[in-house]
Backbone bond lengths (Angstrom), bond angles and torsions (degrees), N, CA, C in turn:
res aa  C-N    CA-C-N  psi(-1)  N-CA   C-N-CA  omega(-1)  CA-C   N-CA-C  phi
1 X - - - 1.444 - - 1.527 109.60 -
2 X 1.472 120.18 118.79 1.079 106.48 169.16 1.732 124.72 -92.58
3 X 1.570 101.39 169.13 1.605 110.07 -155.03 1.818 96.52 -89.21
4 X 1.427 104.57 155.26 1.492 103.69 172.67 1.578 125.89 -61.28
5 X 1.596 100.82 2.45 1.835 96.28 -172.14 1.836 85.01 -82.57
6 X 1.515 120.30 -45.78 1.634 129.12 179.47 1.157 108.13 -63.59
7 X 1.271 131.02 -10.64 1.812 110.85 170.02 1.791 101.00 -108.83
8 X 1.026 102.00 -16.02 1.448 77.64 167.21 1.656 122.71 -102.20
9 X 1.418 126.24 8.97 1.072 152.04 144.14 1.560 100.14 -42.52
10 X 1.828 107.24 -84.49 1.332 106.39 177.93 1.215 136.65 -28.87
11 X 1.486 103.04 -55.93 1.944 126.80 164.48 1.383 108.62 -24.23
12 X 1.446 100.93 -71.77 1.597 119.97 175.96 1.478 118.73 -28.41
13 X 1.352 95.54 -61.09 1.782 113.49 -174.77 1.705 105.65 -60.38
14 X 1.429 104.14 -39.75 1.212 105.54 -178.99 1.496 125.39 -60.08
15 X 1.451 103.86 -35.67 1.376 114.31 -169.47 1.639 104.54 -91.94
16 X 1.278 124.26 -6.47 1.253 116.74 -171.99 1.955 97.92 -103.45
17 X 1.573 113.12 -23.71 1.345 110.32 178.91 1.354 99.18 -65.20
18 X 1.279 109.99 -54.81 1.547 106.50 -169.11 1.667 126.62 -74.65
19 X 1.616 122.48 12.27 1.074 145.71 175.91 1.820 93.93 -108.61
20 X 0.993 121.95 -28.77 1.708 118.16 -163.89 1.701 88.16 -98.28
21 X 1.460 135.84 -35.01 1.279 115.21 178.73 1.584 114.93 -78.79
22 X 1.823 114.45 -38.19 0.955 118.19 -176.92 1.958 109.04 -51.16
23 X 1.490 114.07 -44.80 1.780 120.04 -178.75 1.600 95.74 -70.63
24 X 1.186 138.76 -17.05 1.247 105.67 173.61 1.683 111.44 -100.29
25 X 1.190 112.40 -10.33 1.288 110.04 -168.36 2.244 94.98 -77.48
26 X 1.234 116.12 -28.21 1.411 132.67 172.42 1.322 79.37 -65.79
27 X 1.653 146.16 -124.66 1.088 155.38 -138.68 1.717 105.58 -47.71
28 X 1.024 135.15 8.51 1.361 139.13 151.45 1.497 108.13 -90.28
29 X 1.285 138.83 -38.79 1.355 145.84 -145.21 2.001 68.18 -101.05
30 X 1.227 129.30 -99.91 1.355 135.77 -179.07 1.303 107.48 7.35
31 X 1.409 116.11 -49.68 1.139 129.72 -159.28 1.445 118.71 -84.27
32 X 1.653 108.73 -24.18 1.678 106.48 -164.96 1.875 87.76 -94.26
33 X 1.680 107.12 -38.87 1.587 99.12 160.93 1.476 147.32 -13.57
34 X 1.670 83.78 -65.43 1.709 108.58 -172.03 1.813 91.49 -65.95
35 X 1.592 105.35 -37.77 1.944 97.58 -163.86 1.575 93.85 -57.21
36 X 1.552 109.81 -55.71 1.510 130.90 -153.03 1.408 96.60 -43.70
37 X 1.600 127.05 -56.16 1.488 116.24 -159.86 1.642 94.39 -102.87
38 X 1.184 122.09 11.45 2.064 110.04 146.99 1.431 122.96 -70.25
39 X 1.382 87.14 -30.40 1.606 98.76 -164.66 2.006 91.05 -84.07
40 X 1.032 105.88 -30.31 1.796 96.03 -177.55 1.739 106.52 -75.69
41 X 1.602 106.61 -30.52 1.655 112.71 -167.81 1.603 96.74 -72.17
42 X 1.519 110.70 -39.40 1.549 93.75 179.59 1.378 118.32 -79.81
43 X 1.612 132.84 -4.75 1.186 131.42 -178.53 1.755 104.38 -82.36
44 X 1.259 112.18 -28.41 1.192 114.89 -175.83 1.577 111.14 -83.20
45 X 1.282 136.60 -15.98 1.348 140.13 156.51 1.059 121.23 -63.87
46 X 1.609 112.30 -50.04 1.628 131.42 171.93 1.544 104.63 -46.56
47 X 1.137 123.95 -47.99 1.851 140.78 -176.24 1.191 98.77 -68.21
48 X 0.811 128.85 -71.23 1.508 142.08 158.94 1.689 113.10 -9.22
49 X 1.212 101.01 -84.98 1.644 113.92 174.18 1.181 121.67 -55.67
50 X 1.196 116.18 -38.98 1.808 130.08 159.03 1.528 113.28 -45.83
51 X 1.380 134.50 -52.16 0.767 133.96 -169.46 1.666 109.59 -80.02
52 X 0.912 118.16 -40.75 1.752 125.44 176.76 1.121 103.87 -66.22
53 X 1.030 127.51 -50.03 1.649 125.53 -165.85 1.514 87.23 -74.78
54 X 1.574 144.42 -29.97 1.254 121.46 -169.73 1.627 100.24 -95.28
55 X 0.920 127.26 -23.96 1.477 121.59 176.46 1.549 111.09 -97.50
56 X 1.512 135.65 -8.20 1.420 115.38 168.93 1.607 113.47 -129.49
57 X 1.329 122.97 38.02 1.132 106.58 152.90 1.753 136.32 34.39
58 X 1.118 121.95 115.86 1.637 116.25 174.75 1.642 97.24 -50.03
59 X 1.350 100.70 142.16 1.496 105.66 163.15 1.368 103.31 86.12
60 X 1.403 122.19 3.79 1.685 122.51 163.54 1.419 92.82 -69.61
61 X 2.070 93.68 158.94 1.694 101.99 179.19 1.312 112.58 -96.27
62 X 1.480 109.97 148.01 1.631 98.42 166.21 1.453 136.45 -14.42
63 X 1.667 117.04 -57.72 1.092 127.87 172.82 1.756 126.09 -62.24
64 X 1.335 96.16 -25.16 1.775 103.35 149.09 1.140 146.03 -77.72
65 X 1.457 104.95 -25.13 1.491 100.39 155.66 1.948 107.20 -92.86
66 X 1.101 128.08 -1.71 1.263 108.97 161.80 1.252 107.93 -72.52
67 X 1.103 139.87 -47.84 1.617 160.72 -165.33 1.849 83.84 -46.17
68 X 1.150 94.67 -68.89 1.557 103.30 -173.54 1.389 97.01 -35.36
69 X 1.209 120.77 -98.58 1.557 153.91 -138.18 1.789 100.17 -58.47
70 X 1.978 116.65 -14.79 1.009 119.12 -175.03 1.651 87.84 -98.92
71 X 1.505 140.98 -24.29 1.324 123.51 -149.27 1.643 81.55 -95.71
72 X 0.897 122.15 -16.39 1.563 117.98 -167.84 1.707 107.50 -102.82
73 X 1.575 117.61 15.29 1.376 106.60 -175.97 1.405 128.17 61.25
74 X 1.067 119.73 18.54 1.672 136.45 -171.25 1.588 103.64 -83.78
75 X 1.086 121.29 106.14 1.975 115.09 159.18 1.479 95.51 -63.45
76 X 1.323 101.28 149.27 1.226 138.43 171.83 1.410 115.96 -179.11
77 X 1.837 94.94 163.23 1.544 112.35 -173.27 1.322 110.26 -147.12
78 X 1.301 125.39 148.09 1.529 129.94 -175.54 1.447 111.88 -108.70
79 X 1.561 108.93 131.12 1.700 105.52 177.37 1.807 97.11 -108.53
80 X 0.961 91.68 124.78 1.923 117.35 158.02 1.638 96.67 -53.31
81 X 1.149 92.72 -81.56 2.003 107.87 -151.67 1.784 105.65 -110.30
82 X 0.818 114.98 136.10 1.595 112.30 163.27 1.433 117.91 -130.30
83 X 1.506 132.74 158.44 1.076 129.85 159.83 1.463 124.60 -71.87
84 X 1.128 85.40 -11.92 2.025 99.11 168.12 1.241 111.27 -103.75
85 X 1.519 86.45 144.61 1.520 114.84 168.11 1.879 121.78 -43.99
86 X 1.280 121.87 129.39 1.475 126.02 -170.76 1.741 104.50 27.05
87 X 1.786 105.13 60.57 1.354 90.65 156.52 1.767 110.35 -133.03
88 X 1.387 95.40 2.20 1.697 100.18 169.06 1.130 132.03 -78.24
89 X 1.682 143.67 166.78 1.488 112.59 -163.98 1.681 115.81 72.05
90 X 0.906 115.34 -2.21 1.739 110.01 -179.03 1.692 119.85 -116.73
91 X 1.243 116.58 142.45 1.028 123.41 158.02 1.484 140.75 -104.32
92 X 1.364 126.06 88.76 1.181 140.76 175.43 1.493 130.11 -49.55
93 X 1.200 125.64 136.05 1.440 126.71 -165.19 1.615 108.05 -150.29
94 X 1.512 109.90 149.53 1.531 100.98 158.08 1.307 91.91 -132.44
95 X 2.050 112.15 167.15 0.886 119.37 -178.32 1.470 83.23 -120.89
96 X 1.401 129.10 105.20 1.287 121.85 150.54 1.335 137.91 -63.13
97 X 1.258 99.86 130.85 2.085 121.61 -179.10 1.570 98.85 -106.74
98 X 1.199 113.53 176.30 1.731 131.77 150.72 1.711 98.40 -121.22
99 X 1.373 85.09 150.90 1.271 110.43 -178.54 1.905 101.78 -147.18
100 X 1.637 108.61 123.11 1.690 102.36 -164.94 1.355 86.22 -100.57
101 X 0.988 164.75 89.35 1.116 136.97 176.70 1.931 108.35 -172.94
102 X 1.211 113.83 135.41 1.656 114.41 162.33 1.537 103.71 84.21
103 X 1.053 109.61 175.61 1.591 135.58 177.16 2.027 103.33 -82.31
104 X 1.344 117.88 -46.76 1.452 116.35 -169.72 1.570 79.36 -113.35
105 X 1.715 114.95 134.72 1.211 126.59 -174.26 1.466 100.47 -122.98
106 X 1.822 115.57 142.41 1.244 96.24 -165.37 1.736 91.03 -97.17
107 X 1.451 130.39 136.55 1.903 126.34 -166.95 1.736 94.12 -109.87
108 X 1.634 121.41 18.81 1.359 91.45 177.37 1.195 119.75 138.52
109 X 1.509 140.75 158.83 0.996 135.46 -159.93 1.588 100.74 -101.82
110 X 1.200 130.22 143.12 1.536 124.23 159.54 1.473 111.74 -132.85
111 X 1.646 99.28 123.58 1.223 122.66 -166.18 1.781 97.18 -94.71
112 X 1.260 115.21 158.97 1.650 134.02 170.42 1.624 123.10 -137.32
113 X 1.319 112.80 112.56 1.562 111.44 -161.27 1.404 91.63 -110.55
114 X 1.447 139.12 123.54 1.285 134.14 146.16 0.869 126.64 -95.07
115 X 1.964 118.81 148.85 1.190 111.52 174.90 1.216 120.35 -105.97
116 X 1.353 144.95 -164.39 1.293 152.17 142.22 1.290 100.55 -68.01
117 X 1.840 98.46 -174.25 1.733 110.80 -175.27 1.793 89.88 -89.71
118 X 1.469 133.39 -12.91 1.208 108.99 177.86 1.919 128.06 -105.06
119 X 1.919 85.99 22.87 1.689 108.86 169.43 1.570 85.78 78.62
120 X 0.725 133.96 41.51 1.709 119.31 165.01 2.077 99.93 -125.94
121 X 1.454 85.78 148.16 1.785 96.15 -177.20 1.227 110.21 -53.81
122 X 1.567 118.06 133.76 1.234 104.85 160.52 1.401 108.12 -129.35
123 X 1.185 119.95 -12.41 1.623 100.86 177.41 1.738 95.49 -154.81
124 X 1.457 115.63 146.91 1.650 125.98 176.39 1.079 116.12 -88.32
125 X 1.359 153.46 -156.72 1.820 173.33 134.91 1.038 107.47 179.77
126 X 1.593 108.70 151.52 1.372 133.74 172.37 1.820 106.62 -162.47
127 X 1.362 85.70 144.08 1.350 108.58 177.25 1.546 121.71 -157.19
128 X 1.367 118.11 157.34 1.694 114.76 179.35 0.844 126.49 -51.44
129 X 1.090 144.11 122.72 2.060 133.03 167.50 1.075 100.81 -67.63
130 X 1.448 137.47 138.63 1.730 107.06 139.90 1.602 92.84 -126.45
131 X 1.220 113.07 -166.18 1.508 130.73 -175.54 1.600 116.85 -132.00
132 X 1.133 134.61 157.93 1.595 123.85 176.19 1.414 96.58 167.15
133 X 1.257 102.58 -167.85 1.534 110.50 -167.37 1.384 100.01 -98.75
């Protein structure tokens, strides 16, 4: 027969197995999440880049990729001059998303169009924004 200090020992064990499967079975679910919307954030960059590279061409003019970036609802802004290195000549953009989720939130895609000195494209980038503390 066991004594009440051993069944409530047991109790214990019981309640902590079934608290230790229940947190991992959460941090598995967390987990296929976090993959699920990487795998959508990079499809949506990929779409993204696909589409620019098929509608602006190297050697498009400034005013074509604004054309763009205005038919598609895109903010953006153009820098002339910078105090940084290869950042003049460019036109900057984000494509804002929502994202509900986490402490670092990803707010969006931000695209970078440079030009040459005779305003024609010469090179693209894009990458995620996010925001957080």
């Amino acid at each position: 027969m066991s004594s009440p200090r051993e069944n409530r020992v047991r109790i214990m064990l019981g309640f902590r197995g079934i608290f230790l499967r229940c947190a991992l079975a959460l941090l598995f679910v967390a987990i296929l999440g976090a993959c699920h919307k990487s795998k959508r954030n990079d499809s949506d960059l990929r779409q993204w880049n696909d589409l620019i590279n098929e509608s602006l061409p190297r050697g498009s003019t400034r005013a074509e990729v604004e054309k763009f970036l205005d038919q598609h609802h895109i903010a953006h802004s153009y820098m002339d001059k910078s105090n940084f290195p290869d950042q003049g000549n460019s036109e900057v953009a984000l494509i804002r998303t929502s994202d509900e989720g986490g402490i670092v939130r990803r707010v969006g895609i931000e695209l970078k169009f440079k030009f040459d000195t005779d305003g024609r494209l010469r090179s693209f980038e894009s990458r995620e924004a996010f925001t957080g503390p």
